[in-house]
N, C-alpha and C positions, 0 to 999 in steps of 0.2 A: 650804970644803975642810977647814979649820980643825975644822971642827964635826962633820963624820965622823969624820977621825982620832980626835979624843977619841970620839965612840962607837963605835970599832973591840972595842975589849975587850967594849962589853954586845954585840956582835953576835957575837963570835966563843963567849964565855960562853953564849948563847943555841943558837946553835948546835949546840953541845957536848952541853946540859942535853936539847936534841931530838933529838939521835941519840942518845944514850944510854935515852933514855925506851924510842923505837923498840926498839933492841936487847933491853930488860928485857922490852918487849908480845909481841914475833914470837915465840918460844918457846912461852908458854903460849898464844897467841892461835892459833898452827896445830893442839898438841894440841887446846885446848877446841874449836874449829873440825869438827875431824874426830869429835870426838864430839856435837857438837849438830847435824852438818850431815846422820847419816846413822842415828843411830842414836835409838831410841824408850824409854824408861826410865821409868819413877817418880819423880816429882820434874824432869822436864828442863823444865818450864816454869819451874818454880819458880827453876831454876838461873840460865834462860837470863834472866827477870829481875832475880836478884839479880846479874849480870854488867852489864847493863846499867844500872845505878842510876847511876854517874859522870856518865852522858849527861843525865839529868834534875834530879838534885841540886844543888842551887845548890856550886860549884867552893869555895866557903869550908868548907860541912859538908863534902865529901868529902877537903880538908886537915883540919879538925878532928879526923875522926875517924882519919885516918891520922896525925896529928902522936899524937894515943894511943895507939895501938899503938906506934909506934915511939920514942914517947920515953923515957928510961931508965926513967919511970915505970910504963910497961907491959910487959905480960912478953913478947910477941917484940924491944923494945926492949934489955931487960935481957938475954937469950939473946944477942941478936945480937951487946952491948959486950962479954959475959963471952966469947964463943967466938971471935970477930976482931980484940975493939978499936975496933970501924967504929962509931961514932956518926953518924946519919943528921940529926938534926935542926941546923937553922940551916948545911948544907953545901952545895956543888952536886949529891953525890948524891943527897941528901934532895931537891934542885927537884925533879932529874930524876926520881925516884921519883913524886912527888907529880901532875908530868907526863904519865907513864907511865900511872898509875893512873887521869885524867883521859880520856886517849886511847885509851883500851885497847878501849871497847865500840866504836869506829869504826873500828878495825883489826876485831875480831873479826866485827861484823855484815859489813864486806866479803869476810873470807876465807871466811865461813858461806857467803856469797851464790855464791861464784863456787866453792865444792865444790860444793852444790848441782849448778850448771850442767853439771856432770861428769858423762856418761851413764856409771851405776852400772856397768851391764854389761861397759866397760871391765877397772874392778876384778876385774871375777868371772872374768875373761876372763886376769887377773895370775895368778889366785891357782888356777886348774886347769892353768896351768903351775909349779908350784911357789911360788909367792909367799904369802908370808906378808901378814895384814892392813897391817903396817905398811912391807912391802916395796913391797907395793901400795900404799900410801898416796904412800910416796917416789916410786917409779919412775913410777906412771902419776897419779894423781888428781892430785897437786901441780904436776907439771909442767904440765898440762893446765891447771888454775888459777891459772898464772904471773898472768898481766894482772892478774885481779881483785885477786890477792895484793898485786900491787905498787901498785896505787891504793891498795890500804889502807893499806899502811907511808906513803906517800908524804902520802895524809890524815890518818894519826895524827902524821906528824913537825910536819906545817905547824899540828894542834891544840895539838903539843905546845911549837911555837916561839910560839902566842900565850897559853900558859897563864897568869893571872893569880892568881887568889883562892886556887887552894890551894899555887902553891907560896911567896904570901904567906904565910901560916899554918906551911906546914911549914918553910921557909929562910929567911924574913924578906925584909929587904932591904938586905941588906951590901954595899958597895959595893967593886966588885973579888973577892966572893968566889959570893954569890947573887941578886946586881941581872941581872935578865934585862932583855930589851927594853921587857916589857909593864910590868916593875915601874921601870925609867928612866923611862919614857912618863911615868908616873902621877907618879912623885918630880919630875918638871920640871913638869909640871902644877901639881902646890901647890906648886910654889916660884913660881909665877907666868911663868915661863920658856918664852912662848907658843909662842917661834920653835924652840925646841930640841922639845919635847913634840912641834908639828906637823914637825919634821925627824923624830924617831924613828915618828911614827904613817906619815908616806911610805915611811919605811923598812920599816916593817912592814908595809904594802899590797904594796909591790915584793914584798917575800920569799913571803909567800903569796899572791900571781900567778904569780912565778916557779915556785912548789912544785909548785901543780896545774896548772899548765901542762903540767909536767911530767911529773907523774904521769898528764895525760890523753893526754900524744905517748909514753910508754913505754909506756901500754896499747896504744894503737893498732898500735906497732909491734908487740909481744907477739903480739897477734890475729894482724895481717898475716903474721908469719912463721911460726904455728901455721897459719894456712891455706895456707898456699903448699904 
């Protein structure tokens, strides 16, 4: 009991670092969504892969290459301390960035999936009553693509609650400030702290059981009450 309470803080920090990810993904993930999901252009392969590269790249290069850009060193780094003050690197919103960044092509390939499923015709059907593309996009395609939407957030949060390698890289491992679950896990592991390490690795099975569990009884009901 002892040994939870002391890791209440990495869990709730963890926590935090994953819904925040989420929040930063949903945004760009439903525009770029609606435009990979229906429309044809020059270049949208090219797009739709270099969107997907987090998914393949070993999670260390894709903190690498984001701890450069964003750190004072680089120039959206340098914009962002000159025009806010916000220095991202070694903070929790640097994890959750880094998070974010990780998780993003498993929100976006799900929300792509489930516009797709969207008989078009609906839309066209918005938009010769007066709706505009993105009225329509609101009023009728999204809503219609609730379920799949929310699997996605639901699989990118629980990605985003095991992220290790880059938001090593981009936040470190400070304790109390950007020690996530997965970066405790690791830190009680070499410290030799078998019992503690296999307490947090339970803990982290629970959480992503409970997620998609989740996320697969929210679909469900989503569906059931579009069909009713």
């Amino acid at each position: 009991m002892n040994g939870l309470l002391a890791d209440l803080p990495v869990l709730l920090l963890s926590l935090k670092v994953a819904l925040v990810a989420v929040i930063l993904d949903l945004p760009p993930a439903l525009l770029l969504a609606r435009l990979l999901a229906r429309r044809r252009f020059p270049g949208r392969a090219l797009l739709d892969t270099f969107l997907a590269l987090p998914l393949v790249l070993p999670p260390v290069a894709t903190g690498l290459i984001l701890l450069l850009l964003i750190s004072p060193q680089g120039a959206p780094g340098r914009i962002l301390a000159a025009s806010t003050g916000l220095e991202l690197v070694f903070t929790w919103p640097g994890a959750a960035l880094a998070a974010g960044v990780v998780a993003f092509p498993l929100m976006l390939r799900s929300v792509i999936q489930a516009l797709e499923a969207v008989d078009p015709r609906l839309g066209q059907v918005a938009r010769t009553l007066g709706a505009g593309r993105m009225k329509a996009f609101w009023l009728v395609h999204l809503p219609l693509a609730l379920p799949g939407v929310t699997g996605g957030v639901l699989l990118a949060f629980a990605r985003a609650l095991g992220e290790f390698g880059a938001t090593m890289v981009v936040a470190g491992s400070i304790p109390g400030r950007t020690r996530t679950l997965p970066l405790a896990l690791y830190h009680r592991f070499q410290l030799g702290d078998d019992t503690g390490a296999l307490r947090l690795a339970l803990l982290s099975a629970v959480l992503a059981f409970a997620v998609l569990g989740l996320g697969r009884l929210a679909e469900r009901r989503l569906r059931a009450r579009m069909e009713a």
